[in-house]
TORFI-45322 format. One record per atom (N, C-alpha, C): z, x, y. Coordinates in steps of 0.1 Angstrom, whole numbers, plus 5000, padded with zeros to 4 digits. Example, Ala and Ser with C-alpha at 12.3 -4.5 7.8 and 13.67 -1.06 7.14 Angstrom:
2
507851324943507851234955507851324967507151284978507151374989507951295000
END
This chain:
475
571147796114570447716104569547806097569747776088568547906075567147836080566347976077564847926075564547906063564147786054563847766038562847846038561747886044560547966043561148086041561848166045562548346042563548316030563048466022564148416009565148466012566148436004567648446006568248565997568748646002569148746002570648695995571148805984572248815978573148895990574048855991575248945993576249035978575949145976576849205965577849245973578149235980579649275986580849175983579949045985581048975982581648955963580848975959580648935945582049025935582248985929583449055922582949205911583749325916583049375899583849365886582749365877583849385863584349485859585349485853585949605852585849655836585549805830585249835819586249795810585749785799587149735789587749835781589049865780589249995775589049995760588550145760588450155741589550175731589250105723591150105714591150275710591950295705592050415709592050465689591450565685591150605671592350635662592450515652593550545643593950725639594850775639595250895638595350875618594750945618594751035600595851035596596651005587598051055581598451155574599351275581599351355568599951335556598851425550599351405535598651335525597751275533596451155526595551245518595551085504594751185495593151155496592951065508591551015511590751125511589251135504588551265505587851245520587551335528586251345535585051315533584351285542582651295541581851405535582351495537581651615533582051635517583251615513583551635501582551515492582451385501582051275491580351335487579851375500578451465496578251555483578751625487579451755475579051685460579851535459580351475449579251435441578351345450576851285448576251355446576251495447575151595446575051625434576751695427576751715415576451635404576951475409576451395394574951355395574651425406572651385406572451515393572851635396571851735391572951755379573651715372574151685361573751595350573751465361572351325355571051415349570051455361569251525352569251635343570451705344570351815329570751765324571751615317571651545303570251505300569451485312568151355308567251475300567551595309566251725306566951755286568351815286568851785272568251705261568351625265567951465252566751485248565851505262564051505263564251645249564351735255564551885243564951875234566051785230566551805220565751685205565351585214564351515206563351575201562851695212561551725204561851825199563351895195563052005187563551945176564151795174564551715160562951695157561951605165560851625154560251735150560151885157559351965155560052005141561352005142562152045124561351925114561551805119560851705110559551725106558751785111557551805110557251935102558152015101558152105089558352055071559051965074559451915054558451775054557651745064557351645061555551645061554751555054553451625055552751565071552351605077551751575090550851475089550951305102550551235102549051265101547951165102546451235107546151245120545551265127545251315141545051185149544651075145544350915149545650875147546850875142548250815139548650925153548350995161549351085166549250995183550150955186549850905202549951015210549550935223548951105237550951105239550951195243552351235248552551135265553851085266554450975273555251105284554851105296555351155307556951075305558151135306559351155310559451115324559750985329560250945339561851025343562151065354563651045356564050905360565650935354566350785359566150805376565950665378566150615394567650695398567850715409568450825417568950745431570050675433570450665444570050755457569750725466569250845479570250905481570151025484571951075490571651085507572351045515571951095529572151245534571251245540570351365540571451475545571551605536572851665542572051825538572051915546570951985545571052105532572252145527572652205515572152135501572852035504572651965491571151895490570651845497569451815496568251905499568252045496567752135495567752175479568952175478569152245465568352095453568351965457568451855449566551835451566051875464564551865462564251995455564652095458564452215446564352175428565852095431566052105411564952005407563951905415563751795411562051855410561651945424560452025417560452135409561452145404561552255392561452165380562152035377561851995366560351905365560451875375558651865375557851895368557952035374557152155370557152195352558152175351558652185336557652115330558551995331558051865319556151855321555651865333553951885334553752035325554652115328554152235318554352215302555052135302555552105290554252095275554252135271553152135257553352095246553251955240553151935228552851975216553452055208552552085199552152015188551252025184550252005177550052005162550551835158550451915139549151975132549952035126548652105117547352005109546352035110545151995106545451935093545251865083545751795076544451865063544551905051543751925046543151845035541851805038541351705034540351795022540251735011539451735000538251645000537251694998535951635000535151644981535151544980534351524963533151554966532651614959530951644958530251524953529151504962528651364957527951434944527851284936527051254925525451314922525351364913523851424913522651284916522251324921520751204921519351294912519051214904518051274904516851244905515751304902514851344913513751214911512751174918511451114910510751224901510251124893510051144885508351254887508551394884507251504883507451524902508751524910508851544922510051584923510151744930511051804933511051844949512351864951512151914966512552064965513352114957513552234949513152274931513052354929512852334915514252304908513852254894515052184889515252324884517052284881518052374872517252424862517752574860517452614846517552574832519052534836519752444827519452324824518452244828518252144826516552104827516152144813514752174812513552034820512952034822512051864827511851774813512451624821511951544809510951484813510051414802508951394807509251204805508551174816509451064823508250954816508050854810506650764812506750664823505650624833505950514842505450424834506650314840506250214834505050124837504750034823503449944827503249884835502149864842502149704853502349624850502849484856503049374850501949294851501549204840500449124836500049114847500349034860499848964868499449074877499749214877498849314889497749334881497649304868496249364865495049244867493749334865492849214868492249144856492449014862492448884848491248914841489748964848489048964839488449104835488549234841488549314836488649404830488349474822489149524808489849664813490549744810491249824810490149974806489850074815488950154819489850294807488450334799489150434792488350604798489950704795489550784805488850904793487550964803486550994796486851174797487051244794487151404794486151444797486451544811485451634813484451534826483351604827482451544839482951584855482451524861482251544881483851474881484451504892485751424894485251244893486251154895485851014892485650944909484850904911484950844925485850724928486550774937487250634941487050604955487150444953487450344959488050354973487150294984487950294998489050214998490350245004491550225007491150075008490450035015490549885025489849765015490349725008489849594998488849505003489449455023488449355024487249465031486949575031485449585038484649635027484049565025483049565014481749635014482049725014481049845017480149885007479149955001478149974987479050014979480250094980481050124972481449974963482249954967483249804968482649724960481449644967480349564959479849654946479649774947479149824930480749784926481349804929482849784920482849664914482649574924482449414919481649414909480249454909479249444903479449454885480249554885480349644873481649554862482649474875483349434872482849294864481949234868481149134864480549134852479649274853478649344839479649334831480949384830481549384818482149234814481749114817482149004810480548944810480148984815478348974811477648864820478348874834477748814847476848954853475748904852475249044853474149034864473849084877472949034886471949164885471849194876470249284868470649474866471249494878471449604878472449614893473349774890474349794896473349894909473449824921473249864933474149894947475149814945476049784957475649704966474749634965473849564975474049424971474249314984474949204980473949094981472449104977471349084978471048964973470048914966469648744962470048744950469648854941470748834925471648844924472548934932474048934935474348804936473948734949474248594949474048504941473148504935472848424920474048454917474148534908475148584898476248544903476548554915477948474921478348344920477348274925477548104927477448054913477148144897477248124882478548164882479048264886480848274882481248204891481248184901482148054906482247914903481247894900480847724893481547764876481347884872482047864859483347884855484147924871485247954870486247824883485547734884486147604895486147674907485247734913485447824927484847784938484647744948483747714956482347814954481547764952480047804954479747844970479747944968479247994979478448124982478148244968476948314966477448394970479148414979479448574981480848624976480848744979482648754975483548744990483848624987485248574996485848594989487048584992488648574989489048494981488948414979488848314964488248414954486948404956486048484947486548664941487048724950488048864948489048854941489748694939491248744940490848684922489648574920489648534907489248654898488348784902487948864897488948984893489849014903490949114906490049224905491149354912490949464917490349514907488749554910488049684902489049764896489149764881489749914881488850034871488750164879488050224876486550194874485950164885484450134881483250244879483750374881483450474875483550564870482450634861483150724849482150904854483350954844482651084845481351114832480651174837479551204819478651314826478651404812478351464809476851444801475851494808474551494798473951574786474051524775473751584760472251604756472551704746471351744741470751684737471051514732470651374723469951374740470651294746469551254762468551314766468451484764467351544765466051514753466751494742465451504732465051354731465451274738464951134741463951084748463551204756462451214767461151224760460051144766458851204764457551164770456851224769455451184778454951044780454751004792454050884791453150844784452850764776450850764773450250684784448950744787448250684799447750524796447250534781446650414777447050364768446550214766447250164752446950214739445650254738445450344726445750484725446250494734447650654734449150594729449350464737450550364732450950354720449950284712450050284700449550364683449350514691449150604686450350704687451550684695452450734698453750654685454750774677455550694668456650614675456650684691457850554699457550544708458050484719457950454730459450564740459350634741461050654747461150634764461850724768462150784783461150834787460650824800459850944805460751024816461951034819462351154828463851074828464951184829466451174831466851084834466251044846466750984855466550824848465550784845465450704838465850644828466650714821467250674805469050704813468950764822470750784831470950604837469850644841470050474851469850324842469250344830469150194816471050274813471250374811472550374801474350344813473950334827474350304833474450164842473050094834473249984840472649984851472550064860471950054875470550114880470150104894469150164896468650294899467950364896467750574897468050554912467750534921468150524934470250544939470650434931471850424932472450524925472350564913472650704904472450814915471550844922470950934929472150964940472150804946473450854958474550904951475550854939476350904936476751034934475351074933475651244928474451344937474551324951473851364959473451514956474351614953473951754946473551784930472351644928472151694915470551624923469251704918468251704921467851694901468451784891467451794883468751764870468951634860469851724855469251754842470251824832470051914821470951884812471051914803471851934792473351984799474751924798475551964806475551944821474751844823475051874842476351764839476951784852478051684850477651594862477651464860477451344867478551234873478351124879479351004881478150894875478450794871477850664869478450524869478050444874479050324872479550324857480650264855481450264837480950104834480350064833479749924825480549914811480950014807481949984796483350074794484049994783484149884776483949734785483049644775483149524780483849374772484049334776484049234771483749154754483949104744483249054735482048944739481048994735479548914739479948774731480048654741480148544735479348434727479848404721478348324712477548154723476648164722475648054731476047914722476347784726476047704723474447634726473747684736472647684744472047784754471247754757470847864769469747784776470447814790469247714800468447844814467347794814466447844822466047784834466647854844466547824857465347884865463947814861462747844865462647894887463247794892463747824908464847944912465347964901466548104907466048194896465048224890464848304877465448354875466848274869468048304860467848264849469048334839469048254822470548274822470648094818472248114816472848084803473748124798474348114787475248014787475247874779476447824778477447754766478347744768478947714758479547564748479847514745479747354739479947264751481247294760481247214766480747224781479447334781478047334786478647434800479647524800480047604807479847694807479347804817478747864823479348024814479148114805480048194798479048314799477448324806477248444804476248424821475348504828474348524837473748644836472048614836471048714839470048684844469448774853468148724863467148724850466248714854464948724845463648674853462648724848461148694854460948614847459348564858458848444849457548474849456648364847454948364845454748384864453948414863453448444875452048274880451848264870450748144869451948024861451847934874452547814873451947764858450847764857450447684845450747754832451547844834451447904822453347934816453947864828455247814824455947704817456647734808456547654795457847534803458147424803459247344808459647244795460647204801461447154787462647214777462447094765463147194755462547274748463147374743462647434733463847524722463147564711464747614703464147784702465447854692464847974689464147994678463448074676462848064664462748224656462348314666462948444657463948524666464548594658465048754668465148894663464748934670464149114668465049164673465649304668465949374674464849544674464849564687463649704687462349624678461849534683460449494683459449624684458449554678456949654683456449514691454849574690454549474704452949454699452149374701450649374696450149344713448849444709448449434722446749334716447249244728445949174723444949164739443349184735442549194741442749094749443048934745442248844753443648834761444448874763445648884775445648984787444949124784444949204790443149234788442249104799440949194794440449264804440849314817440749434824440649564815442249594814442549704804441849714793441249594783440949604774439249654772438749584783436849654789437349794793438449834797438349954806437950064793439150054785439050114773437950074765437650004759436849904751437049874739438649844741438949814726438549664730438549644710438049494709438549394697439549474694440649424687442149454690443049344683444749334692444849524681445949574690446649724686448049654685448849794672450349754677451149844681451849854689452349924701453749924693454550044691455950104682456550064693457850074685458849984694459950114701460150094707461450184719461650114732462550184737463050104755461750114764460550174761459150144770458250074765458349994754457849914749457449834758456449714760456149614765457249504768457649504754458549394751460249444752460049584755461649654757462149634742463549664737464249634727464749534723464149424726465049304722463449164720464049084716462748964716463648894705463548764713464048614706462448554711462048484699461248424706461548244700460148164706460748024710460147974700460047824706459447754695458247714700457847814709456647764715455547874712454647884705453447984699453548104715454048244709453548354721454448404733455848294734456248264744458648324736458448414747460148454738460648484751462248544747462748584758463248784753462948864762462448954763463249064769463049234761463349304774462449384782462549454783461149504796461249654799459849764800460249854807460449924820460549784820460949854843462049764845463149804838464449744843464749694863464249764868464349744885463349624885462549564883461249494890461949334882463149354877463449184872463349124885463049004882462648904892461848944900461649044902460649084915459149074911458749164897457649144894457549014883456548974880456248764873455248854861455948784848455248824836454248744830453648764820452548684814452348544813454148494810454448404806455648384801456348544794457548504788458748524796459848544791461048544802461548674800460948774810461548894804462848904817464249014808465549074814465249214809466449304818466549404816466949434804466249554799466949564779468649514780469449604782470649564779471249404781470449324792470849194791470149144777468749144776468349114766468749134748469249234751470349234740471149174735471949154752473049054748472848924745471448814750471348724743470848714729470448844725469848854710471148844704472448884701473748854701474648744702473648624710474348504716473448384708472748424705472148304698472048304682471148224679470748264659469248114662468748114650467848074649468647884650467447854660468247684660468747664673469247794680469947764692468947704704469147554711468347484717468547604731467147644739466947664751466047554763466847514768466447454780465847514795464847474792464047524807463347404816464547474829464447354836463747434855463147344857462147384871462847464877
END
């Protein structure tokens, strides 16, 4: 009886073996067959490989020696028309199995043409010759060369053209140029910083339509501002006594607010001694200048101080010195008054016209003794030009005990006159409007009683009125 526990052992003895099966036995060749061999069929594939590629290498050559002839009769494309040269694939190539003759010779032929076609060089058409026109002459600005011009082509002289209305300034006249003198001073670059320069510019700009804040200083001071808040109110501007921007742009850019001059032999012999007293005064046939400076600074409009800065290397001048001065002229046509009112609180006198607008400004002094200021209406009654002056005792009776005169003298008339060059008087006994000889002290110093301005303004209302014309003087 088996033990199931012990495994069971094969018997191969009993077991049958198999027996091998025989191999059929290899068809015998026939003679005479025209079947090729293996080795010939190799042979065969080998030649039409490397035959295949010397047609392919052919064709490649023979194309590009058809364009390179083409490229002789024909004119050469441009260098952007030319594409990059296209690598020569070979035709795909059946594998041949690996036979060691022939596939020696076939990896040979295949890096030989390799080697070729990568050596291979395109050439290159010829550069294409391009004609280049000469540009157009430009020519030059005008009195600006960057070379000198042609011989042949002598300089014309070019005019610039005019500005157009609207760059010029609406109310300033057009500055005439004066020969000779110190160069002409100009103007800082920067419009809005309003420096003493700038403001004399304004200043002068003003004098010539005959808003006049007494004298040209650069200083933007209490008559400046008088004189301002009269051209703004006469021109619809906000009142406001300075130059803003409103006020700048109504005036326009200064042009040329100063001139060159030259001092003459006439200026020198216009000079003369002061007289100490009034009975030297009027023992004297005029009144004139007492020193340069003084007859520079009335013909310029401004103060000897301000003249002085402009021309910091002149201490003395002479006959010929050459100078700068504000240009106060050409001005304006002096307009005629339909009235004239007196502004006793701003000791102003204004000029106005029918329909009671504002067409002229000047400071002016007043009485120093309230009681002795005339209010109301009043009209004109005479006008003088270059007045004399009567000096009367009971007005001046300091001076008059000092000396001991004891009757009125008359005092000849010139720009140091009492009464300066000019005199309108009123309709009120004693009482006119006036010029003066201390052009600087308007408004500062208070007169007798009458209304004196600087001569030159004073002129200009001798100019603006006629006998009849009502003046109003108001507190």
């Amino acid at each position: 009886m088996t033990d199931p526990r012990r495994p069971q052992r094969l018997d191969l003895r009993a077991a049958p073996r198999r027996k091998n099966k025989p191999k059929s036995p290899r068809k015998p060749r026939k003679a005479g067959s025209s079947e090729p061999s293996d080795a010939a069929l190799y042979w065969i594939a080998g030649f039409l490989v490397v035959l295949l590629i010397g047609v392919i290498v052919l064709c490649a050559e023979l194309n590009h020696v058809k364009a390179w002839m083409a490229s002789l009769g024909q004119p050469p494309a441009p260098p952007a028309a030319i594409s990059p040269p296209v690598a020569v694939q070979p035709a795909p190539v059946a594998p041949a199995k690996p036979q060691p003759t022939a596939d020696e010779q076939a990896r040979a032929l295949q890096a030989r043409i390799k080697t070729e076609m990568q050596q291979e060089v395109v050439r290159p058409a010829p550069k294409p010759t391009v004609v280049v026109a000469p540009p157009p002459p430009v020519a030059p600005a005008p009195g600006h060369y960057l070379s000198p011009p042609p011989p042949s082509l002598p300089p014309v002289a070019v005019t610039p053209p005019a500005p157009a209305p609207e760059t010029l300034p609406p109310v300033v006249q057009p500055a005439t140029v004066v020969p000779g003198g110190a160069p002409a001073r100009a103007l800082p670059l920067d419009p809005n910083k309003l420096d003493t320069e700038r403001i004399a510019a304004y200043q002068v700009a003003l004098e010539r339509i005959h808003f006049s804040c007494g004298f040209v200083d650069g200083d933007q001071g209490m008559r400046t501002q008088r004189m301002l808040r009269a051209y703004q109110a006469s021109h619809n501007l906000p009142v406001t006594g300075f130059l803003d921007q409103p006020t700048r742009d109504a005036i326009g850019e200064p042009g040329e607010p100063f001139l060159n001059y030259t001092v003459t032999p006439d200026d020198m012999a216009a000079l003369m001694p002061k007289p100490p007293t009034w009975r030297a005064k009027s023992q004297a046939k005029r009144l004139g200048y007492n020193e340069i400076w003084e007859e520079l600074a009335e013909k310029f409009h401004c103060t000897r101080g301000y003249l002085k800065e402009l021309n910091p290397g002149i201490t003395n001048p002479v006959a010929g010195t050459e100078l700068i001065g504000p240009k106060v002229y050409p001005a304006a046509p002096v307009p005629k008054a339909a009235s004239i009112r007196i502004l006793l609180g701003d000791t102003s006198l204004e000029a106005l016209d029918a329909d009671g607008k504002i067409v002229a400004f000047f400071p002016c002094s007043i009485a120093k003794d309230k009681n002795k200021r005339p209010h109301g209406l009043l009209t004109v009654k005479v006008v003088d030009s270059h007045p004399d002056y009567t000096f009367d005792p009971a007005l001046f009776v300091d001076a008059a005990k000092e000396e001991g005169i004891t009757h009125k003298l008359t005092i000849p008339p010139g720009p140091r006159n009492p009464v300066g060059t000019a005199w309108v008087g009123l309709s009120l006994p004693g009482y006119g409007i006036h010029g003066t000889p201390e052009p600087e002290n308007i408004s500062r110093t208070q007169s007798h009683g009458c209304f004196r301005l600087a001569n030159w303004n004073a002129e200009k209302v001798l100019k603006m009125v006629k006998i009849g014309t009502p003046v109003d003087v108001e507190p």
